[in-house]
PALOPA-325171 format. One record per residue: x, y, z of N, C-alpha, C, O in turn. Coordinates in steps of 0.02 Angstrom, whole numbers, plus 50000, padded with zeros to 5 digits. Example, Ala and Ser with C-alpha at 12.3 -4.5 7.8 and 13.67 -1.06 7.14 Angstrom:
BEGIN
506604971650390506154977550390506604983550390507124983450423/506424988850354506844994750357506455000250394506705005750402/
This chain:
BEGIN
520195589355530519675584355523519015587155549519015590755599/518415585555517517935587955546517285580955551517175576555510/516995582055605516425575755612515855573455570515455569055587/515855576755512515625578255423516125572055378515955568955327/516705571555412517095569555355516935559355355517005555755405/516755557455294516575550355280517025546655304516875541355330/517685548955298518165546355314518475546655372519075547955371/518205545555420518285545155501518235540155530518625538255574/517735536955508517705529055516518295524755492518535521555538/518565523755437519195521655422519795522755447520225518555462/519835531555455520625533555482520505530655553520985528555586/519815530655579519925526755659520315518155644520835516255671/519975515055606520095508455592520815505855593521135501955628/520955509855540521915511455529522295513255563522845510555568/522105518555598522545520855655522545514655709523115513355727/522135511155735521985506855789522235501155752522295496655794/522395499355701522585491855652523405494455671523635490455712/523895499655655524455501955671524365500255739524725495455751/523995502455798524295499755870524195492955877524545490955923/523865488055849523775482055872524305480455845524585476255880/524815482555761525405478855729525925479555797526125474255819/526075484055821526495486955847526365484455923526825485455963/525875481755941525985477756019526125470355997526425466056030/525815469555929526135461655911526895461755916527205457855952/527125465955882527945464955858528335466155914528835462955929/528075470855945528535474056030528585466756070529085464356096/527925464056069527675458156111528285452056104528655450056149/528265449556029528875444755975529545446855996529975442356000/529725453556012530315455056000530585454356080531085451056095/530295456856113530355456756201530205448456208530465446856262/529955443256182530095436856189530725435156142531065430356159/530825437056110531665436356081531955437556127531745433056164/532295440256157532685443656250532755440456279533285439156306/532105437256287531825433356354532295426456355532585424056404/532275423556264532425417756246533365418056238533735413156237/533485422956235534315422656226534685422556275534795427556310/534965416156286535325410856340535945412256325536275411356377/536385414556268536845412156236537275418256223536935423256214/538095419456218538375425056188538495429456239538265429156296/538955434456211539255438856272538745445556303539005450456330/538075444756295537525449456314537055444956342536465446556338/537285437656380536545436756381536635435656479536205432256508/537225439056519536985441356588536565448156595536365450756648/536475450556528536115456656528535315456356565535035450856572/535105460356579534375458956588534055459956518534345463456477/533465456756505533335455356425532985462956410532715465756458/532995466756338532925471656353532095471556338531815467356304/531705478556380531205480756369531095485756360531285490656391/530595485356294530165494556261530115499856318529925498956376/530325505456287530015510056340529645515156284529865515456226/529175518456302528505521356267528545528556299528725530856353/528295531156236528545540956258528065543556203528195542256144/527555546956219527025550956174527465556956138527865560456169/527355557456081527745562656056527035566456010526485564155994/527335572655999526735578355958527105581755901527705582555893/526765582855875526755585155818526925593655819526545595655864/527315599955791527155604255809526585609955790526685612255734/526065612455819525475613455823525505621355821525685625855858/525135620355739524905629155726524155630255738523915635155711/523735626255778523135628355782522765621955803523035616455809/522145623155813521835615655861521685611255793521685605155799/521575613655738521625608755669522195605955640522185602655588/522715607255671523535606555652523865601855694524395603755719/523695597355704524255593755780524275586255752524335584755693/524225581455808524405575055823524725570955837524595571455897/525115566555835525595565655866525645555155844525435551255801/526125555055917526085546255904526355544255982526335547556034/526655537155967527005534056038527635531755991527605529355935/528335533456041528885530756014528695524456053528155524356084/529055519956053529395512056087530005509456066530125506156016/530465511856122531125509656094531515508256142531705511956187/531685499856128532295496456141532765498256152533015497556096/533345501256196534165501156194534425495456241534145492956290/534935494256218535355490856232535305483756272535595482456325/534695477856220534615472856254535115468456226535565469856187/534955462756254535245455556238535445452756165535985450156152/534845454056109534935455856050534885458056012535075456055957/534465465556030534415473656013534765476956044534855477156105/535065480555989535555485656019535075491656029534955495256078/534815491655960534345498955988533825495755937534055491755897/533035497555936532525495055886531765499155919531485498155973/531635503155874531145506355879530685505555826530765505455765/529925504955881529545504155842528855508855853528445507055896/528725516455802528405520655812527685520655790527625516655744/527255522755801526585525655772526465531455780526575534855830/526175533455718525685539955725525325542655696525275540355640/524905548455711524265548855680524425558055677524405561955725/524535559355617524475568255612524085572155553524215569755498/523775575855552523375579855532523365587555511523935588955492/523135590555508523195598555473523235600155409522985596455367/523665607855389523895611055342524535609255314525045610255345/524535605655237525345602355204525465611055170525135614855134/526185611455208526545617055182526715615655106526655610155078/526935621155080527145622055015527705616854990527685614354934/528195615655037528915610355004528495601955041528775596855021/527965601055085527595596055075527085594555032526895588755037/526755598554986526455599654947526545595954877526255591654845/527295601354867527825598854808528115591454805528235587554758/528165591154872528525583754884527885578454852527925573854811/527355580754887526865575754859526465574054787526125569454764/526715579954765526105581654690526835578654656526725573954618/527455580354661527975577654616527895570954607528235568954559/527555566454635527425555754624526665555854611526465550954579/526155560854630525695559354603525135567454568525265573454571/524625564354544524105572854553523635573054616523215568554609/523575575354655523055577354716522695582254688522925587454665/521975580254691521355584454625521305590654710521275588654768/521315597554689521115600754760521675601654785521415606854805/522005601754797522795601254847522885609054877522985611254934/522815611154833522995621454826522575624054860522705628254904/522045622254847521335625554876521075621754934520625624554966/521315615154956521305615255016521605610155042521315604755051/522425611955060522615608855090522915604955158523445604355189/522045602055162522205598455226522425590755214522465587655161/522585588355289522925579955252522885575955318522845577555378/522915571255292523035567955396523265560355371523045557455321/523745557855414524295554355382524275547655463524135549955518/524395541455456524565535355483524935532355465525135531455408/525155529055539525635523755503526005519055537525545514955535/526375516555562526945512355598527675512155562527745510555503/528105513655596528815513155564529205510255619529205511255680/529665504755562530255500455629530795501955595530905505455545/531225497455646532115500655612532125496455679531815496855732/532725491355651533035487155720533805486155693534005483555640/534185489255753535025486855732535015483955788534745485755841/535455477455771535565472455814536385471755835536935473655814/536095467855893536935464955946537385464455893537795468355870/537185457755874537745452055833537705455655759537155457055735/538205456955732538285456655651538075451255601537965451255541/538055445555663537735439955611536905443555590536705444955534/536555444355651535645443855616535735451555568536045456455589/535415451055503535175458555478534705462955518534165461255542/535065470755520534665474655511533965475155499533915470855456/533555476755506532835475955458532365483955464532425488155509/532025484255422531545489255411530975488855396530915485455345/530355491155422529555489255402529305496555416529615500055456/528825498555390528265504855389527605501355345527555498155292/527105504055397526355504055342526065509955359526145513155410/525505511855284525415518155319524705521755285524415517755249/524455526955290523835528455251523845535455248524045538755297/523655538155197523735545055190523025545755159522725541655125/522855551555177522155556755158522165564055154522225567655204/522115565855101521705571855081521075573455057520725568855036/520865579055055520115577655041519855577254950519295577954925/520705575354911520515574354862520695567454848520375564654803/521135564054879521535560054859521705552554906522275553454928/521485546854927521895544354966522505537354990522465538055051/522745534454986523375529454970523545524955023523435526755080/523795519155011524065517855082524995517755045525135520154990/525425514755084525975514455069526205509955113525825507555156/527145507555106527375503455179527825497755149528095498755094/527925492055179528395488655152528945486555200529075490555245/529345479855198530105479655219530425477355193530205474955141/531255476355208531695476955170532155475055231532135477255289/532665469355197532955466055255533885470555252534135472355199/534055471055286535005476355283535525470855317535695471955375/535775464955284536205461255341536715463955320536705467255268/537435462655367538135467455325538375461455291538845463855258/538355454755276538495451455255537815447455204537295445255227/537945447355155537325445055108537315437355128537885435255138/536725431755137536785426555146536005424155112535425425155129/536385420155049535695418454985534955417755031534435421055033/535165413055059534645407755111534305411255138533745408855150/534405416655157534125420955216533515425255142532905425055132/534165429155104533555434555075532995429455027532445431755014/533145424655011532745419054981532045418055022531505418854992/532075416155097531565415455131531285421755178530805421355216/531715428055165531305432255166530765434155122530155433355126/531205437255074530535437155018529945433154997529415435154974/530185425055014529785421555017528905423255044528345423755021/529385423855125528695425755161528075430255135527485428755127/528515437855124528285442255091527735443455027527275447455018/528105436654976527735437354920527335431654938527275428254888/527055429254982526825424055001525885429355017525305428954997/526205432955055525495437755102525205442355027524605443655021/525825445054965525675447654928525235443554863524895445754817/525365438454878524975432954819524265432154842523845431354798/524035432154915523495431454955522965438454892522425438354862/523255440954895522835449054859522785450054811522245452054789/523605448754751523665449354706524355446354663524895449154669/524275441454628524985439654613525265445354570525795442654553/525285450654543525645454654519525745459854578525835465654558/525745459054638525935465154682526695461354689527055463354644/526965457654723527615456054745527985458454686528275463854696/528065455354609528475459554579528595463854561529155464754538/528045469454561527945476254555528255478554631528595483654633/528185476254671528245481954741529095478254755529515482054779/529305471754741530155471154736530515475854699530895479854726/530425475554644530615480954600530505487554613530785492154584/530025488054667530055496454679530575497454742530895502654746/530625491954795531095490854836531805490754826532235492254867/531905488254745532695487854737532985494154702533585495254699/532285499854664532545503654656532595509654710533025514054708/532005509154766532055512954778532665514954866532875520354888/532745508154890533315506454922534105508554889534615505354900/534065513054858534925510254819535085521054854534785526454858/535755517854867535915525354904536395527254838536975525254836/536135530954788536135533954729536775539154726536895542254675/537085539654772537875544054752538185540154772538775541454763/538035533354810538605529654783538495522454749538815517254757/538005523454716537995516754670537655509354712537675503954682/537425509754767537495503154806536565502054812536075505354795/536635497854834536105494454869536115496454955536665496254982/535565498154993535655497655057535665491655082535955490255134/535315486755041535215478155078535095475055025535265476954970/534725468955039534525464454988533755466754977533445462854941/533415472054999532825474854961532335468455001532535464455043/531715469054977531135466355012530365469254965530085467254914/530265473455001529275476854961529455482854973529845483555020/529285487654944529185493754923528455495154884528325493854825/527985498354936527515502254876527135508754914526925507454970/527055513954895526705519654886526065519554850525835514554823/525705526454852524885527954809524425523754791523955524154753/524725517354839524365511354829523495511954838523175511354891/523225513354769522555516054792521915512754728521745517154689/521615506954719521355505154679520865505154676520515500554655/520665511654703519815512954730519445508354790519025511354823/519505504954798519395500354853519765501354904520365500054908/519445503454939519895504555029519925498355079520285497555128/519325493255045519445488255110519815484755066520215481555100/519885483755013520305480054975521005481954986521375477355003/521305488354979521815490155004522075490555074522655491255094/521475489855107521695491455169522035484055198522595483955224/521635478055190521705472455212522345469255161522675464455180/522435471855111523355471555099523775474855152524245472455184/523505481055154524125484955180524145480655262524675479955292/523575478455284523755474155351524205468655322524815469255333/523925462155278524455458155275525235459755254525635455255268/525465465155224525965470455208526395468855275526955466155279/525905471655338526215469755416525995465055425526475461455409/525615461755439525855455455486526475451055430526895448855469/526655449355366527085448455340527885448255376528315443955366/527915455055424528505457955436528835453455488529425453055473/528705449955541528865445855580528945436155550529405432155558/528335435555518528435427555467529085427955425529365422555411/529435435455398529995436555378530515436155413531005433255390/530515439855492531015441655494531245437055525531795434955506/530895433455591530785428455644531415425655618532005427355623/531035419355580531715415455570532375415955553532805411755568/532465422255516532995422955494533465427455578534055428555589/532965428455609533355431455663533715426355710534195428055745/533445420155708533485416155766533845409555712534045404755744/533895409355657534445407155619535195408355636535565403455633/535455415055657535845419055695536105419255734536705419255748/535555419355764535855420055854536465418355891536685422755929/536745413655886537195408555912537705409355874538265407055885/537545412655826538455410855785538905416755829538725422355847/539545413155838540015418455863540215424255794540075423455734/540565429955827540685435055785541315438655810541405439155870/541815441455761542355443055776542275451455782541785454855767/542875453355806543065463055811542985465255732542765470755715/543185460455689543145463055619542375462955597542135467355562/541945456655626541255455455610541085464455635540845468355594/541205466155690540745472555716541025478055649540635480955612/541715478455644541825485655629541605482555543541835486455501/541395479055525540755479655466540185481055467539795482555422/540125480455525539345479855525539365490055572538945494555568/539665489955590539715498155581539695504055524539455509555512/540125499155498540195502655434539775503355381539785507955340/539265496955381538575496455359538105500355383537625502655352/538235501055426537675505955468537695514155450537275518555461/538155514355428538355522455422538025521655344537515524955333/538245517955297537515517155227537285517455244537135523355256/536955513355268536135515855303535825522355340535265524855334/536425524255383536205532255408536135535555341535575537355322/536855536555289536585540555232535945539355189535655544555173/535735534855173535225533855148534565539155182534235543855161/534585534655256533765538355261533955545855284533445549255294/534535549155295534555555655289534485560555234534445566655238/534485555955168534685559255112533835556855059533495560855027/533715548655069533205550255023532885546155061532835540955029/532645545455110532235542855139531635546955129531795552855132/530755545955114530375552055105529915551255175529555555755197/529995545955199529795546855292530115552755331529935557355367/530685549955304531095556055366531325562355317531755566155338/531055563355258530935569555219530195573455267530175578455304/529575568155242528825572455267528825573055334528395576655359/529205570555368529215570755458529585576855472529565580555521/529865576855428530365584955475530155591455428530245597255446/529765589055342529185595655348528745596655373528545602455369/528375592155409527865592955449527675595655497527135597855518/528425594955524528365597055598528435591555666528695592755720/528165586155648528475581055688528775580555720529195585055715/528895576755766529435574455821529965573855819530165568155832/530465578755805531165576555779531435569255798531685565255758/531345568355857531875563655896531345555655861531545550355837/530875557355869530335551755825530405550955763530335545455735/530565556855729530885554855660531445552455621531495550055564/531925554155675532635551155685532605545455733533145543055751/532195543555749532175535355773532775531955743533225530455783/532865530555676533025525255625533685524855620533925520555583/534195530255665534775532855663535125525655720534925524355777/535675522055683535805516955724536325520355798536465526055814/536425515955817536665520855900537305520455902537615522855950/537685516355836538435516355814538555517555760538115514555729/538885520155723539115519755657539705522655640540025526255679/539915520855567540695523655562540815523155478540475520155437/541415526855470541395527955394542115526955411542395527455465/542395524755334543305525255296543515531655315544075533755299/
C-alpha cells in the first residue's frame, strides 16, 4: 500500500466496519452465557472471548498484516465459536493468482500484483445439538485493477427444522431487499450451490447468502450492503438460537451432531476458498483453521 493510493480512505472504513461487526456479535454472544440458567453446562462459568493478534507471514515491509482471533471454548452454550478479523496486504503468489483470475478477469494482475484483502469470519459449534451450527464472513478485496466485496451466512443444524431455516432466511432476505430485491435470490442460489460438499452429493446445511465479486461500480453502494450482509447475521441467528436452548438432548442427539460436524470439517478443508487463500497467503494457520469444530467423527 502506498499513501498515493485513493483507496486508503475506504480500506480504513472497512477494516474498522469489520471491528465494530465483531465487538457487536462477541458482545450478543457473551450475553447468551450470561443468560443460560438451564441444562447440564449451566454451573459452568459463562464462557468468555479470549483475543490473540495473529500475522501474516512477512516477505518484506510491503508484505504483512495480520488480524485478532476471538475465541470462545468451552462455554455454557459454545462449545467452541470464533470470531476473526483481518486486514492483509502484499504480493498474490502464482496458485493465488490462478485461484483468483479462474471466477473473475483482474485487468493488471501479472504486472502488478499487489492486493490487500478484509474481512470478518465466524464459525460457532454449539453445546446442545438442538441450536445449529452457523457461519458468517464479510469481506473486501483490492487490487490495483480490480475491487469486490464478498461474505454471507449459512445456517448447519444436524437436524433440519422448516421453522427455523424459514425465519432464517427470512431475516436475511429481509436486509437484502433493503438494497436490492434481486440480491437474496441470486446470492441463495449461490449459497445452495456453493455449500454442497460435492464428493458426496450433500448439502452442508440448509444454505443461507452466498456472494463474491460483488462489485457494481459503486463502493458506497456496495459497501453499505456488504454491512447490512452483517448486521443481518445475529437478527438471523438470535432467535433461532434461543428457540433451542432448553430442549433436552440425548447420547444419540450428540453422536449426530458429531457426525455432522466432520461434513462440515470436510467441506471447508476441501472447498472452502477462505481457508484455500489463507493458507496461500501465508496467514495464520491456527487463524485459518479457526472453523475446525473441537469434536468430530466419521462411520
Amino acid at each position: 500500500m502506498t499513501a498515493q493510493d485513493p483507496f486508503d480512505a475506504r480500506k480504513a472504513r472497512a477494516s474498522a466496519w469489520f471491528a465494530e461487526l465483531r465487538d457487536d456479535i462477541c458482545a450478543a454472544f457473551e450475553a447468551l452465557e450470561d443468560a443460560q440458567d438451564w441444562g447440564p453446562f449451566k454451573d459452568l462459568e459463562p464462557g468468555r472471548f479470549e483475543r490473540k493478534e495473529t500475522h501474516r507471514a512477512s516477505e518484506g515491509e510491503d508484505d504483512a498484516g495480520g488480524g485478532v482471533m476471538s475465541v470462545m471454548r468451552g462455554g455454557r452454550v459454545f462449545e467452541k465459536v470464533g470470531v476473526n478479523i483481518s486486514t492483509v496486504y502484499g504480493q498474490l503468489g502464482d496458485r493465488a493468482q490462478k485461484s483468483l483470475t479462474a471466477r473473475r478477469e483482474i485487468p493488471g494482475l501479472e504486472d502488478d500484483p499487489r492486493f490487500w484483502a478484509a474481512g470478518i469470519s465466524l464459525v460457532a459449534h454449539m453445546r446442545s445439538p438442538k441450536t445449529p451450527a452457523v457461519h458468517m464472513n464479510t469481506r473486501m478485496f483490492w487490487t490495483p485493477g480490480a475491487w469486490w466485496f464478498g461474505g454471507g451466512s449459512d445456517l448447519n443444524p444436524m437436524v433440519e427444522v422448516p421453522e427455523d431455516t424459514a425465519s432464517f432466511h427470512a431475516a436475511l432476505k429481509a436486509r437484502c431487499d433493503m438494497h436490492d430485491p434481486g440480491y437474496y435470490p441470486r446470492y441463495k442460489d449461490w449459497a445452495d450451490e456453493y455449500f454442497m460438499i460435492k464428493h458426496r452429493g450433500e448439502a452442508r446445511g440448509v444454505g443461507g447468502i452466498f456472494y463474491d465479486d460483488h462489485c457494481t461500480g459503486d463502493w458506497e453502494a456496495d459497501f453499505a450492503f456488504t454491512q447490512d450482509a452483517g448486521r443481518a447475521f445475529l437478527e438471523a441467528y438470535l432467535p433461532v438460537t434461543n428457540k433451542h436452548l432448553k430442549e433436552p438432548w440425548t447420547e444419540a442427539d450428540r453422536e449426530h451432531q458429531l457426525f455432522r460436524r466432520g461434513r462440515y470439517a470436510e467441506f471447508n478443508l476441501v472447498y472452502d476458498r477462505g481457508t484455500m487463500f489463507g493458507l496461500q497467503t501465508g496467514h495464520n494457520v491456527e487463524a485459518v483453521l479457526m472453523s475446525m469444530p473441537p469434536l468430530a467423527s466419521w462411520p
